[in-house]
N, C-alpha and C positions, 0 to 999 in steps of 0.2 A: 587558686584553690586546687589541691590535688586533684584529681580522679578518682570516684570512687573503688574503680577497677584497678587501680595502681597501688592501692593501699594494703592488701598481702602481700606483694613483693617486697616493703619494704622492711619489714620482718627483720633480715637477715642482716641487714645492716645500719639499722635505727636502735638505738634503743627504746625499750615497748614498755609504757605505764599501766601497770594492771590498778586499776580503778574497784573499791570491792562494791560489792552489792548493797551496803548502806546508803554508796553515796550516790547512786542511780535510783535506789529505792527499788530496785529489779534483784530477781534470785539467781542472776548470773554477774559473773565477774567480766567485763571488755579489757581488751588490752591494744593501745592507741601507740602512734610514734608523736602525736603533737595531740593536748587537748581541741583543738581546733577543728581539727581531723572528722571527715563527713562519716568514714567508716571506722569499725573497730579491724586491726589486723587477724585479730580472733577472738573466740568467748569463751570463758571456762562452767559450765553447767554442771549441779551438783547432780549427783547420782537419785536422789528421790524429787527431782523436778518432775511437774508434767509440761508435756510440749502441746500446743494446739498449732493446726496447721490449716491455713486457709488452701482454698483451690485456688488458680490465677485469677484474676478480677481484670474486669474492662470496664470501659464505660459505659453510662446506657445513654439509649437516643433518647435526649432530651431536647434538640433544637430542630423544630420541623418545619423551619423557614429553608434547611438546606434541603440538599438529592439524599437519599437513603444512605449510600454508600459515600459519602462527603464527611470526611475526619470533621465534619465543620457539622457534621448533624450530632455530633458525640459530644457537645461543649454544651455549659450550661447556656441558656440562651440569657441570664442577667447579668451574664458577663460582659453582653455587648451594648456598643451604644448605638443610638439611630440608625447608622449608617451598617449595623450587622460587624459591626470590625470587632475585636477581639481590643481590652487596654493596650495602651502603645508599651510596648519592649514584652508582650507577653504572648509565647508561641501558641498553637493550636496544642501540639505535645503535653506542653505545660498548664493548659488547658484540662487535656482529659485525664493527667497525672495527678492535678488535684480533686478533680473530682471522682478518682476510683482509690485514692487515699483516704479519701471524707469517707467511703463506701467499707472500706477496711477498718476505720476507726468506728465506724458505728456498729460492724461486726462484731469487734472487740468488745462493745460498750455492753452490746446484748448478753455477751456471756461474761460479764465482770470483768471482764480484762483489760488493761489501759496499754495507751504507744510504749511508754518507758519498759515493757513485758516485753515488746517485739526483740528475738534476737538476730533474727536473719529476713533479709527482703531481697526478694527475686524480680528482678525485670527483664522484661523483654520489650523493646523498641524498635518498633518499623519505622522505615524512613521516612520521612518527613519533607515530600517535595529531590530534589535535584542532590542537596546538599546530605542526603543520605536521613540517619539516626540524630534526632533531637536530645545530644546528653545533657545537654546545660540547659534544655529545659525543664529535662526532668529534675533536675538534681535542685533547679529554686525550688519546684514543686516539692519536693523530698523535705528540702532545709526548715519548711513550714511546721513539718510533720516530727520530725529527728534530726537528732545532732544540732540542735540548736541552740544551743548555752555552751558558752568557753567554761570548761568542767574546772579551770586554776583561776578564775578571776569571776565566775558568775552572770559575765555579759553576754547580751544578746550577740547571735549572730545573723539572726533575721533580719532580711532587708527587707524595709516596710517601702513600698509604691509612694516614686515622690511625688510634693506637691502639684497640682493641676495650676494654671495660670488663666485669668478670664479677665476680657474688658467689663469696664464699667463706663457709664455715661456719667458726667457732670456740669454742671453750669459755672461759667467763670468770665467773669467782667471784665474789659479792658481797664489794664491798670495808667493810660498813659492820658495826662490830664490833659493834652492836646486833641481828644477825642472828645466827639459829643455827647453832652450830658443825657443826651435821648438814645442813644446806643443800645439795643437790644442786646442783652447775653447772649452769647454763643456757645451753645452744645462743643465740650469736646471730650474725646473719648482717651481715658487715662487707663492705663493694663497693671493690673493687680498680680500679684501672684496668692494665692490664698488655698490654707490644708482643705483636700474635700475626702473625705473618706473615699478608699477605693473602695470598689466594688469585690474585690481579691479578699479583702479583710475581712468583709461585712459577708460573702459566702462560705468563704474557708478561711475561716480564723485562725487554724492552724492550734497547735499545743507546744507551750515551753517541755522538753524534754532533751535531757542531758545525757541520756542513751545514745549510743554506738553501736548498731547492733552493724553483724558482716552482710555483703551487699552483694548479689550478683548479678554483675549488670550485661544483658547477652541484646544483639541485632538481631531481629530475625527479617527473612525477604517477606512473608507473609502473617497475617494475622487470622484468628477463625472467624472474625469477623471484618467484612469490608468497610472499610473507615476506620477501625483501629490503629492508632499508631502505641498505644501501651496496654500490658497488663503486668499485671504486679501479683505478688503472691507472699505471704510472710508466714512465721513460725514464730509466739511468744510462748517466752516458759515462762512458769508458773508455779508456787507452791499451792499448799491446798486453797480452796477456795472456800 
């Protein structure tokens, strides 16, 4: 999957599908090199649009099992299981990314405005541990939210949380008639694999939207708040409301 920071450069040398405003359902036009494409290369906004502009958004402390300053006090806390762990393959990052998306979407919601309106989203990522800036997790977090529908075929591009896998207990009899007829069953334990709703779904369900809007995705060494590793910040245009 591209980058979403690599998707204006390629301008110059892709050809760019301007997509209009009926088929977004948005009052601005995007222009992509692939429908697939996490970013638009740009947008074209009519002259009597209005624009709303959020402030940057973080996370709030919502898990007060961790220290104040612990990226890990900024996650929802029903995200985790027993053990306080985070689902397997999903970062802290990706963590506070959706839940200050959910924050930006219920902004929107309050004043009429839906994701598919968003034309530009601004990030900023502190690093995350050794390994620096968490971009791939923000950018699952993102795909919940935007750019999620192949705009030439209708398909999802959301990757839903695979199945879980758990034992079960059963009873089973010896089948071999050289054994005795008095033979007690023996427990033995057979491994299922079976769908369990993640917890990812069931907190942040996310929205189909087929929006593109352009992306600015920036590192920074600090955040205003300690435990931050994201804030976000968007711009939806609008016609009247």
């Amino acid at each position: 999957m591209r980058h979403p920071r690599t998707a204006a450069l390629l301008t110059g040398g892709a050809l760019l599908l301007t997509v209009s405003a009926c088929a977004d359902e948005a009052v601005f036009s995007s222009s992509v090199s692939e429908e697939t494409d996490a970013a638009a290369a740009g947008i074209s906004v009519p002259a009597d649009a209005s624009i709303f502009r959020s402030s940057a958004t973080g996370p709030e402390h919502l898990n007060y099992m961790a220290e104040d300053d612990d990226p890990m006090a900024f996650v929802d806390p029903d995200l985790l299981d027993d053990d306080g762990k985070l689902p397997e393959g999903m970062t802290v990052t990706e963590a506070q990314s959706l839940q200050v998306l959910s924050q930006l979407q219920d902004l929107l919601t309050d004043r009429k405005l839906k994701l598919y309106e968003v034309g530009t989203v601004r990030v900023y990522l502190a690093a995350d541990g050794r390994d620096g800036a968490d971009f791939d997790g923000w950018e699952r977090a993102y795909r919940r939210y935007f750019a999620n529908i192949d705009r030439d075929t209708g398909r999802s591009l959301l990757e839903e949380p695979v199945e879980t896998t758990s034992a079960s207990a059963g009873s089973s009899a010896s089948e071999s008639a050289s054994e005795s007829a008095s033979q007690e069953p023996t427990e033995s334990s057979t491994e299922t694999t079976t769908p369990e709703e993640s917890p990812i779904s069931e907190l942040y369900p996310g929205t189909d939207n087929r929006t593109r809007p352009t992306i600015v995705t920036v590192g920074v060494a600090q955040q205003p708040v300690e435990g931050w590793l994201v804030q976000v910040e968007i711009e939806a245009v609008h016609g009247e409301s």
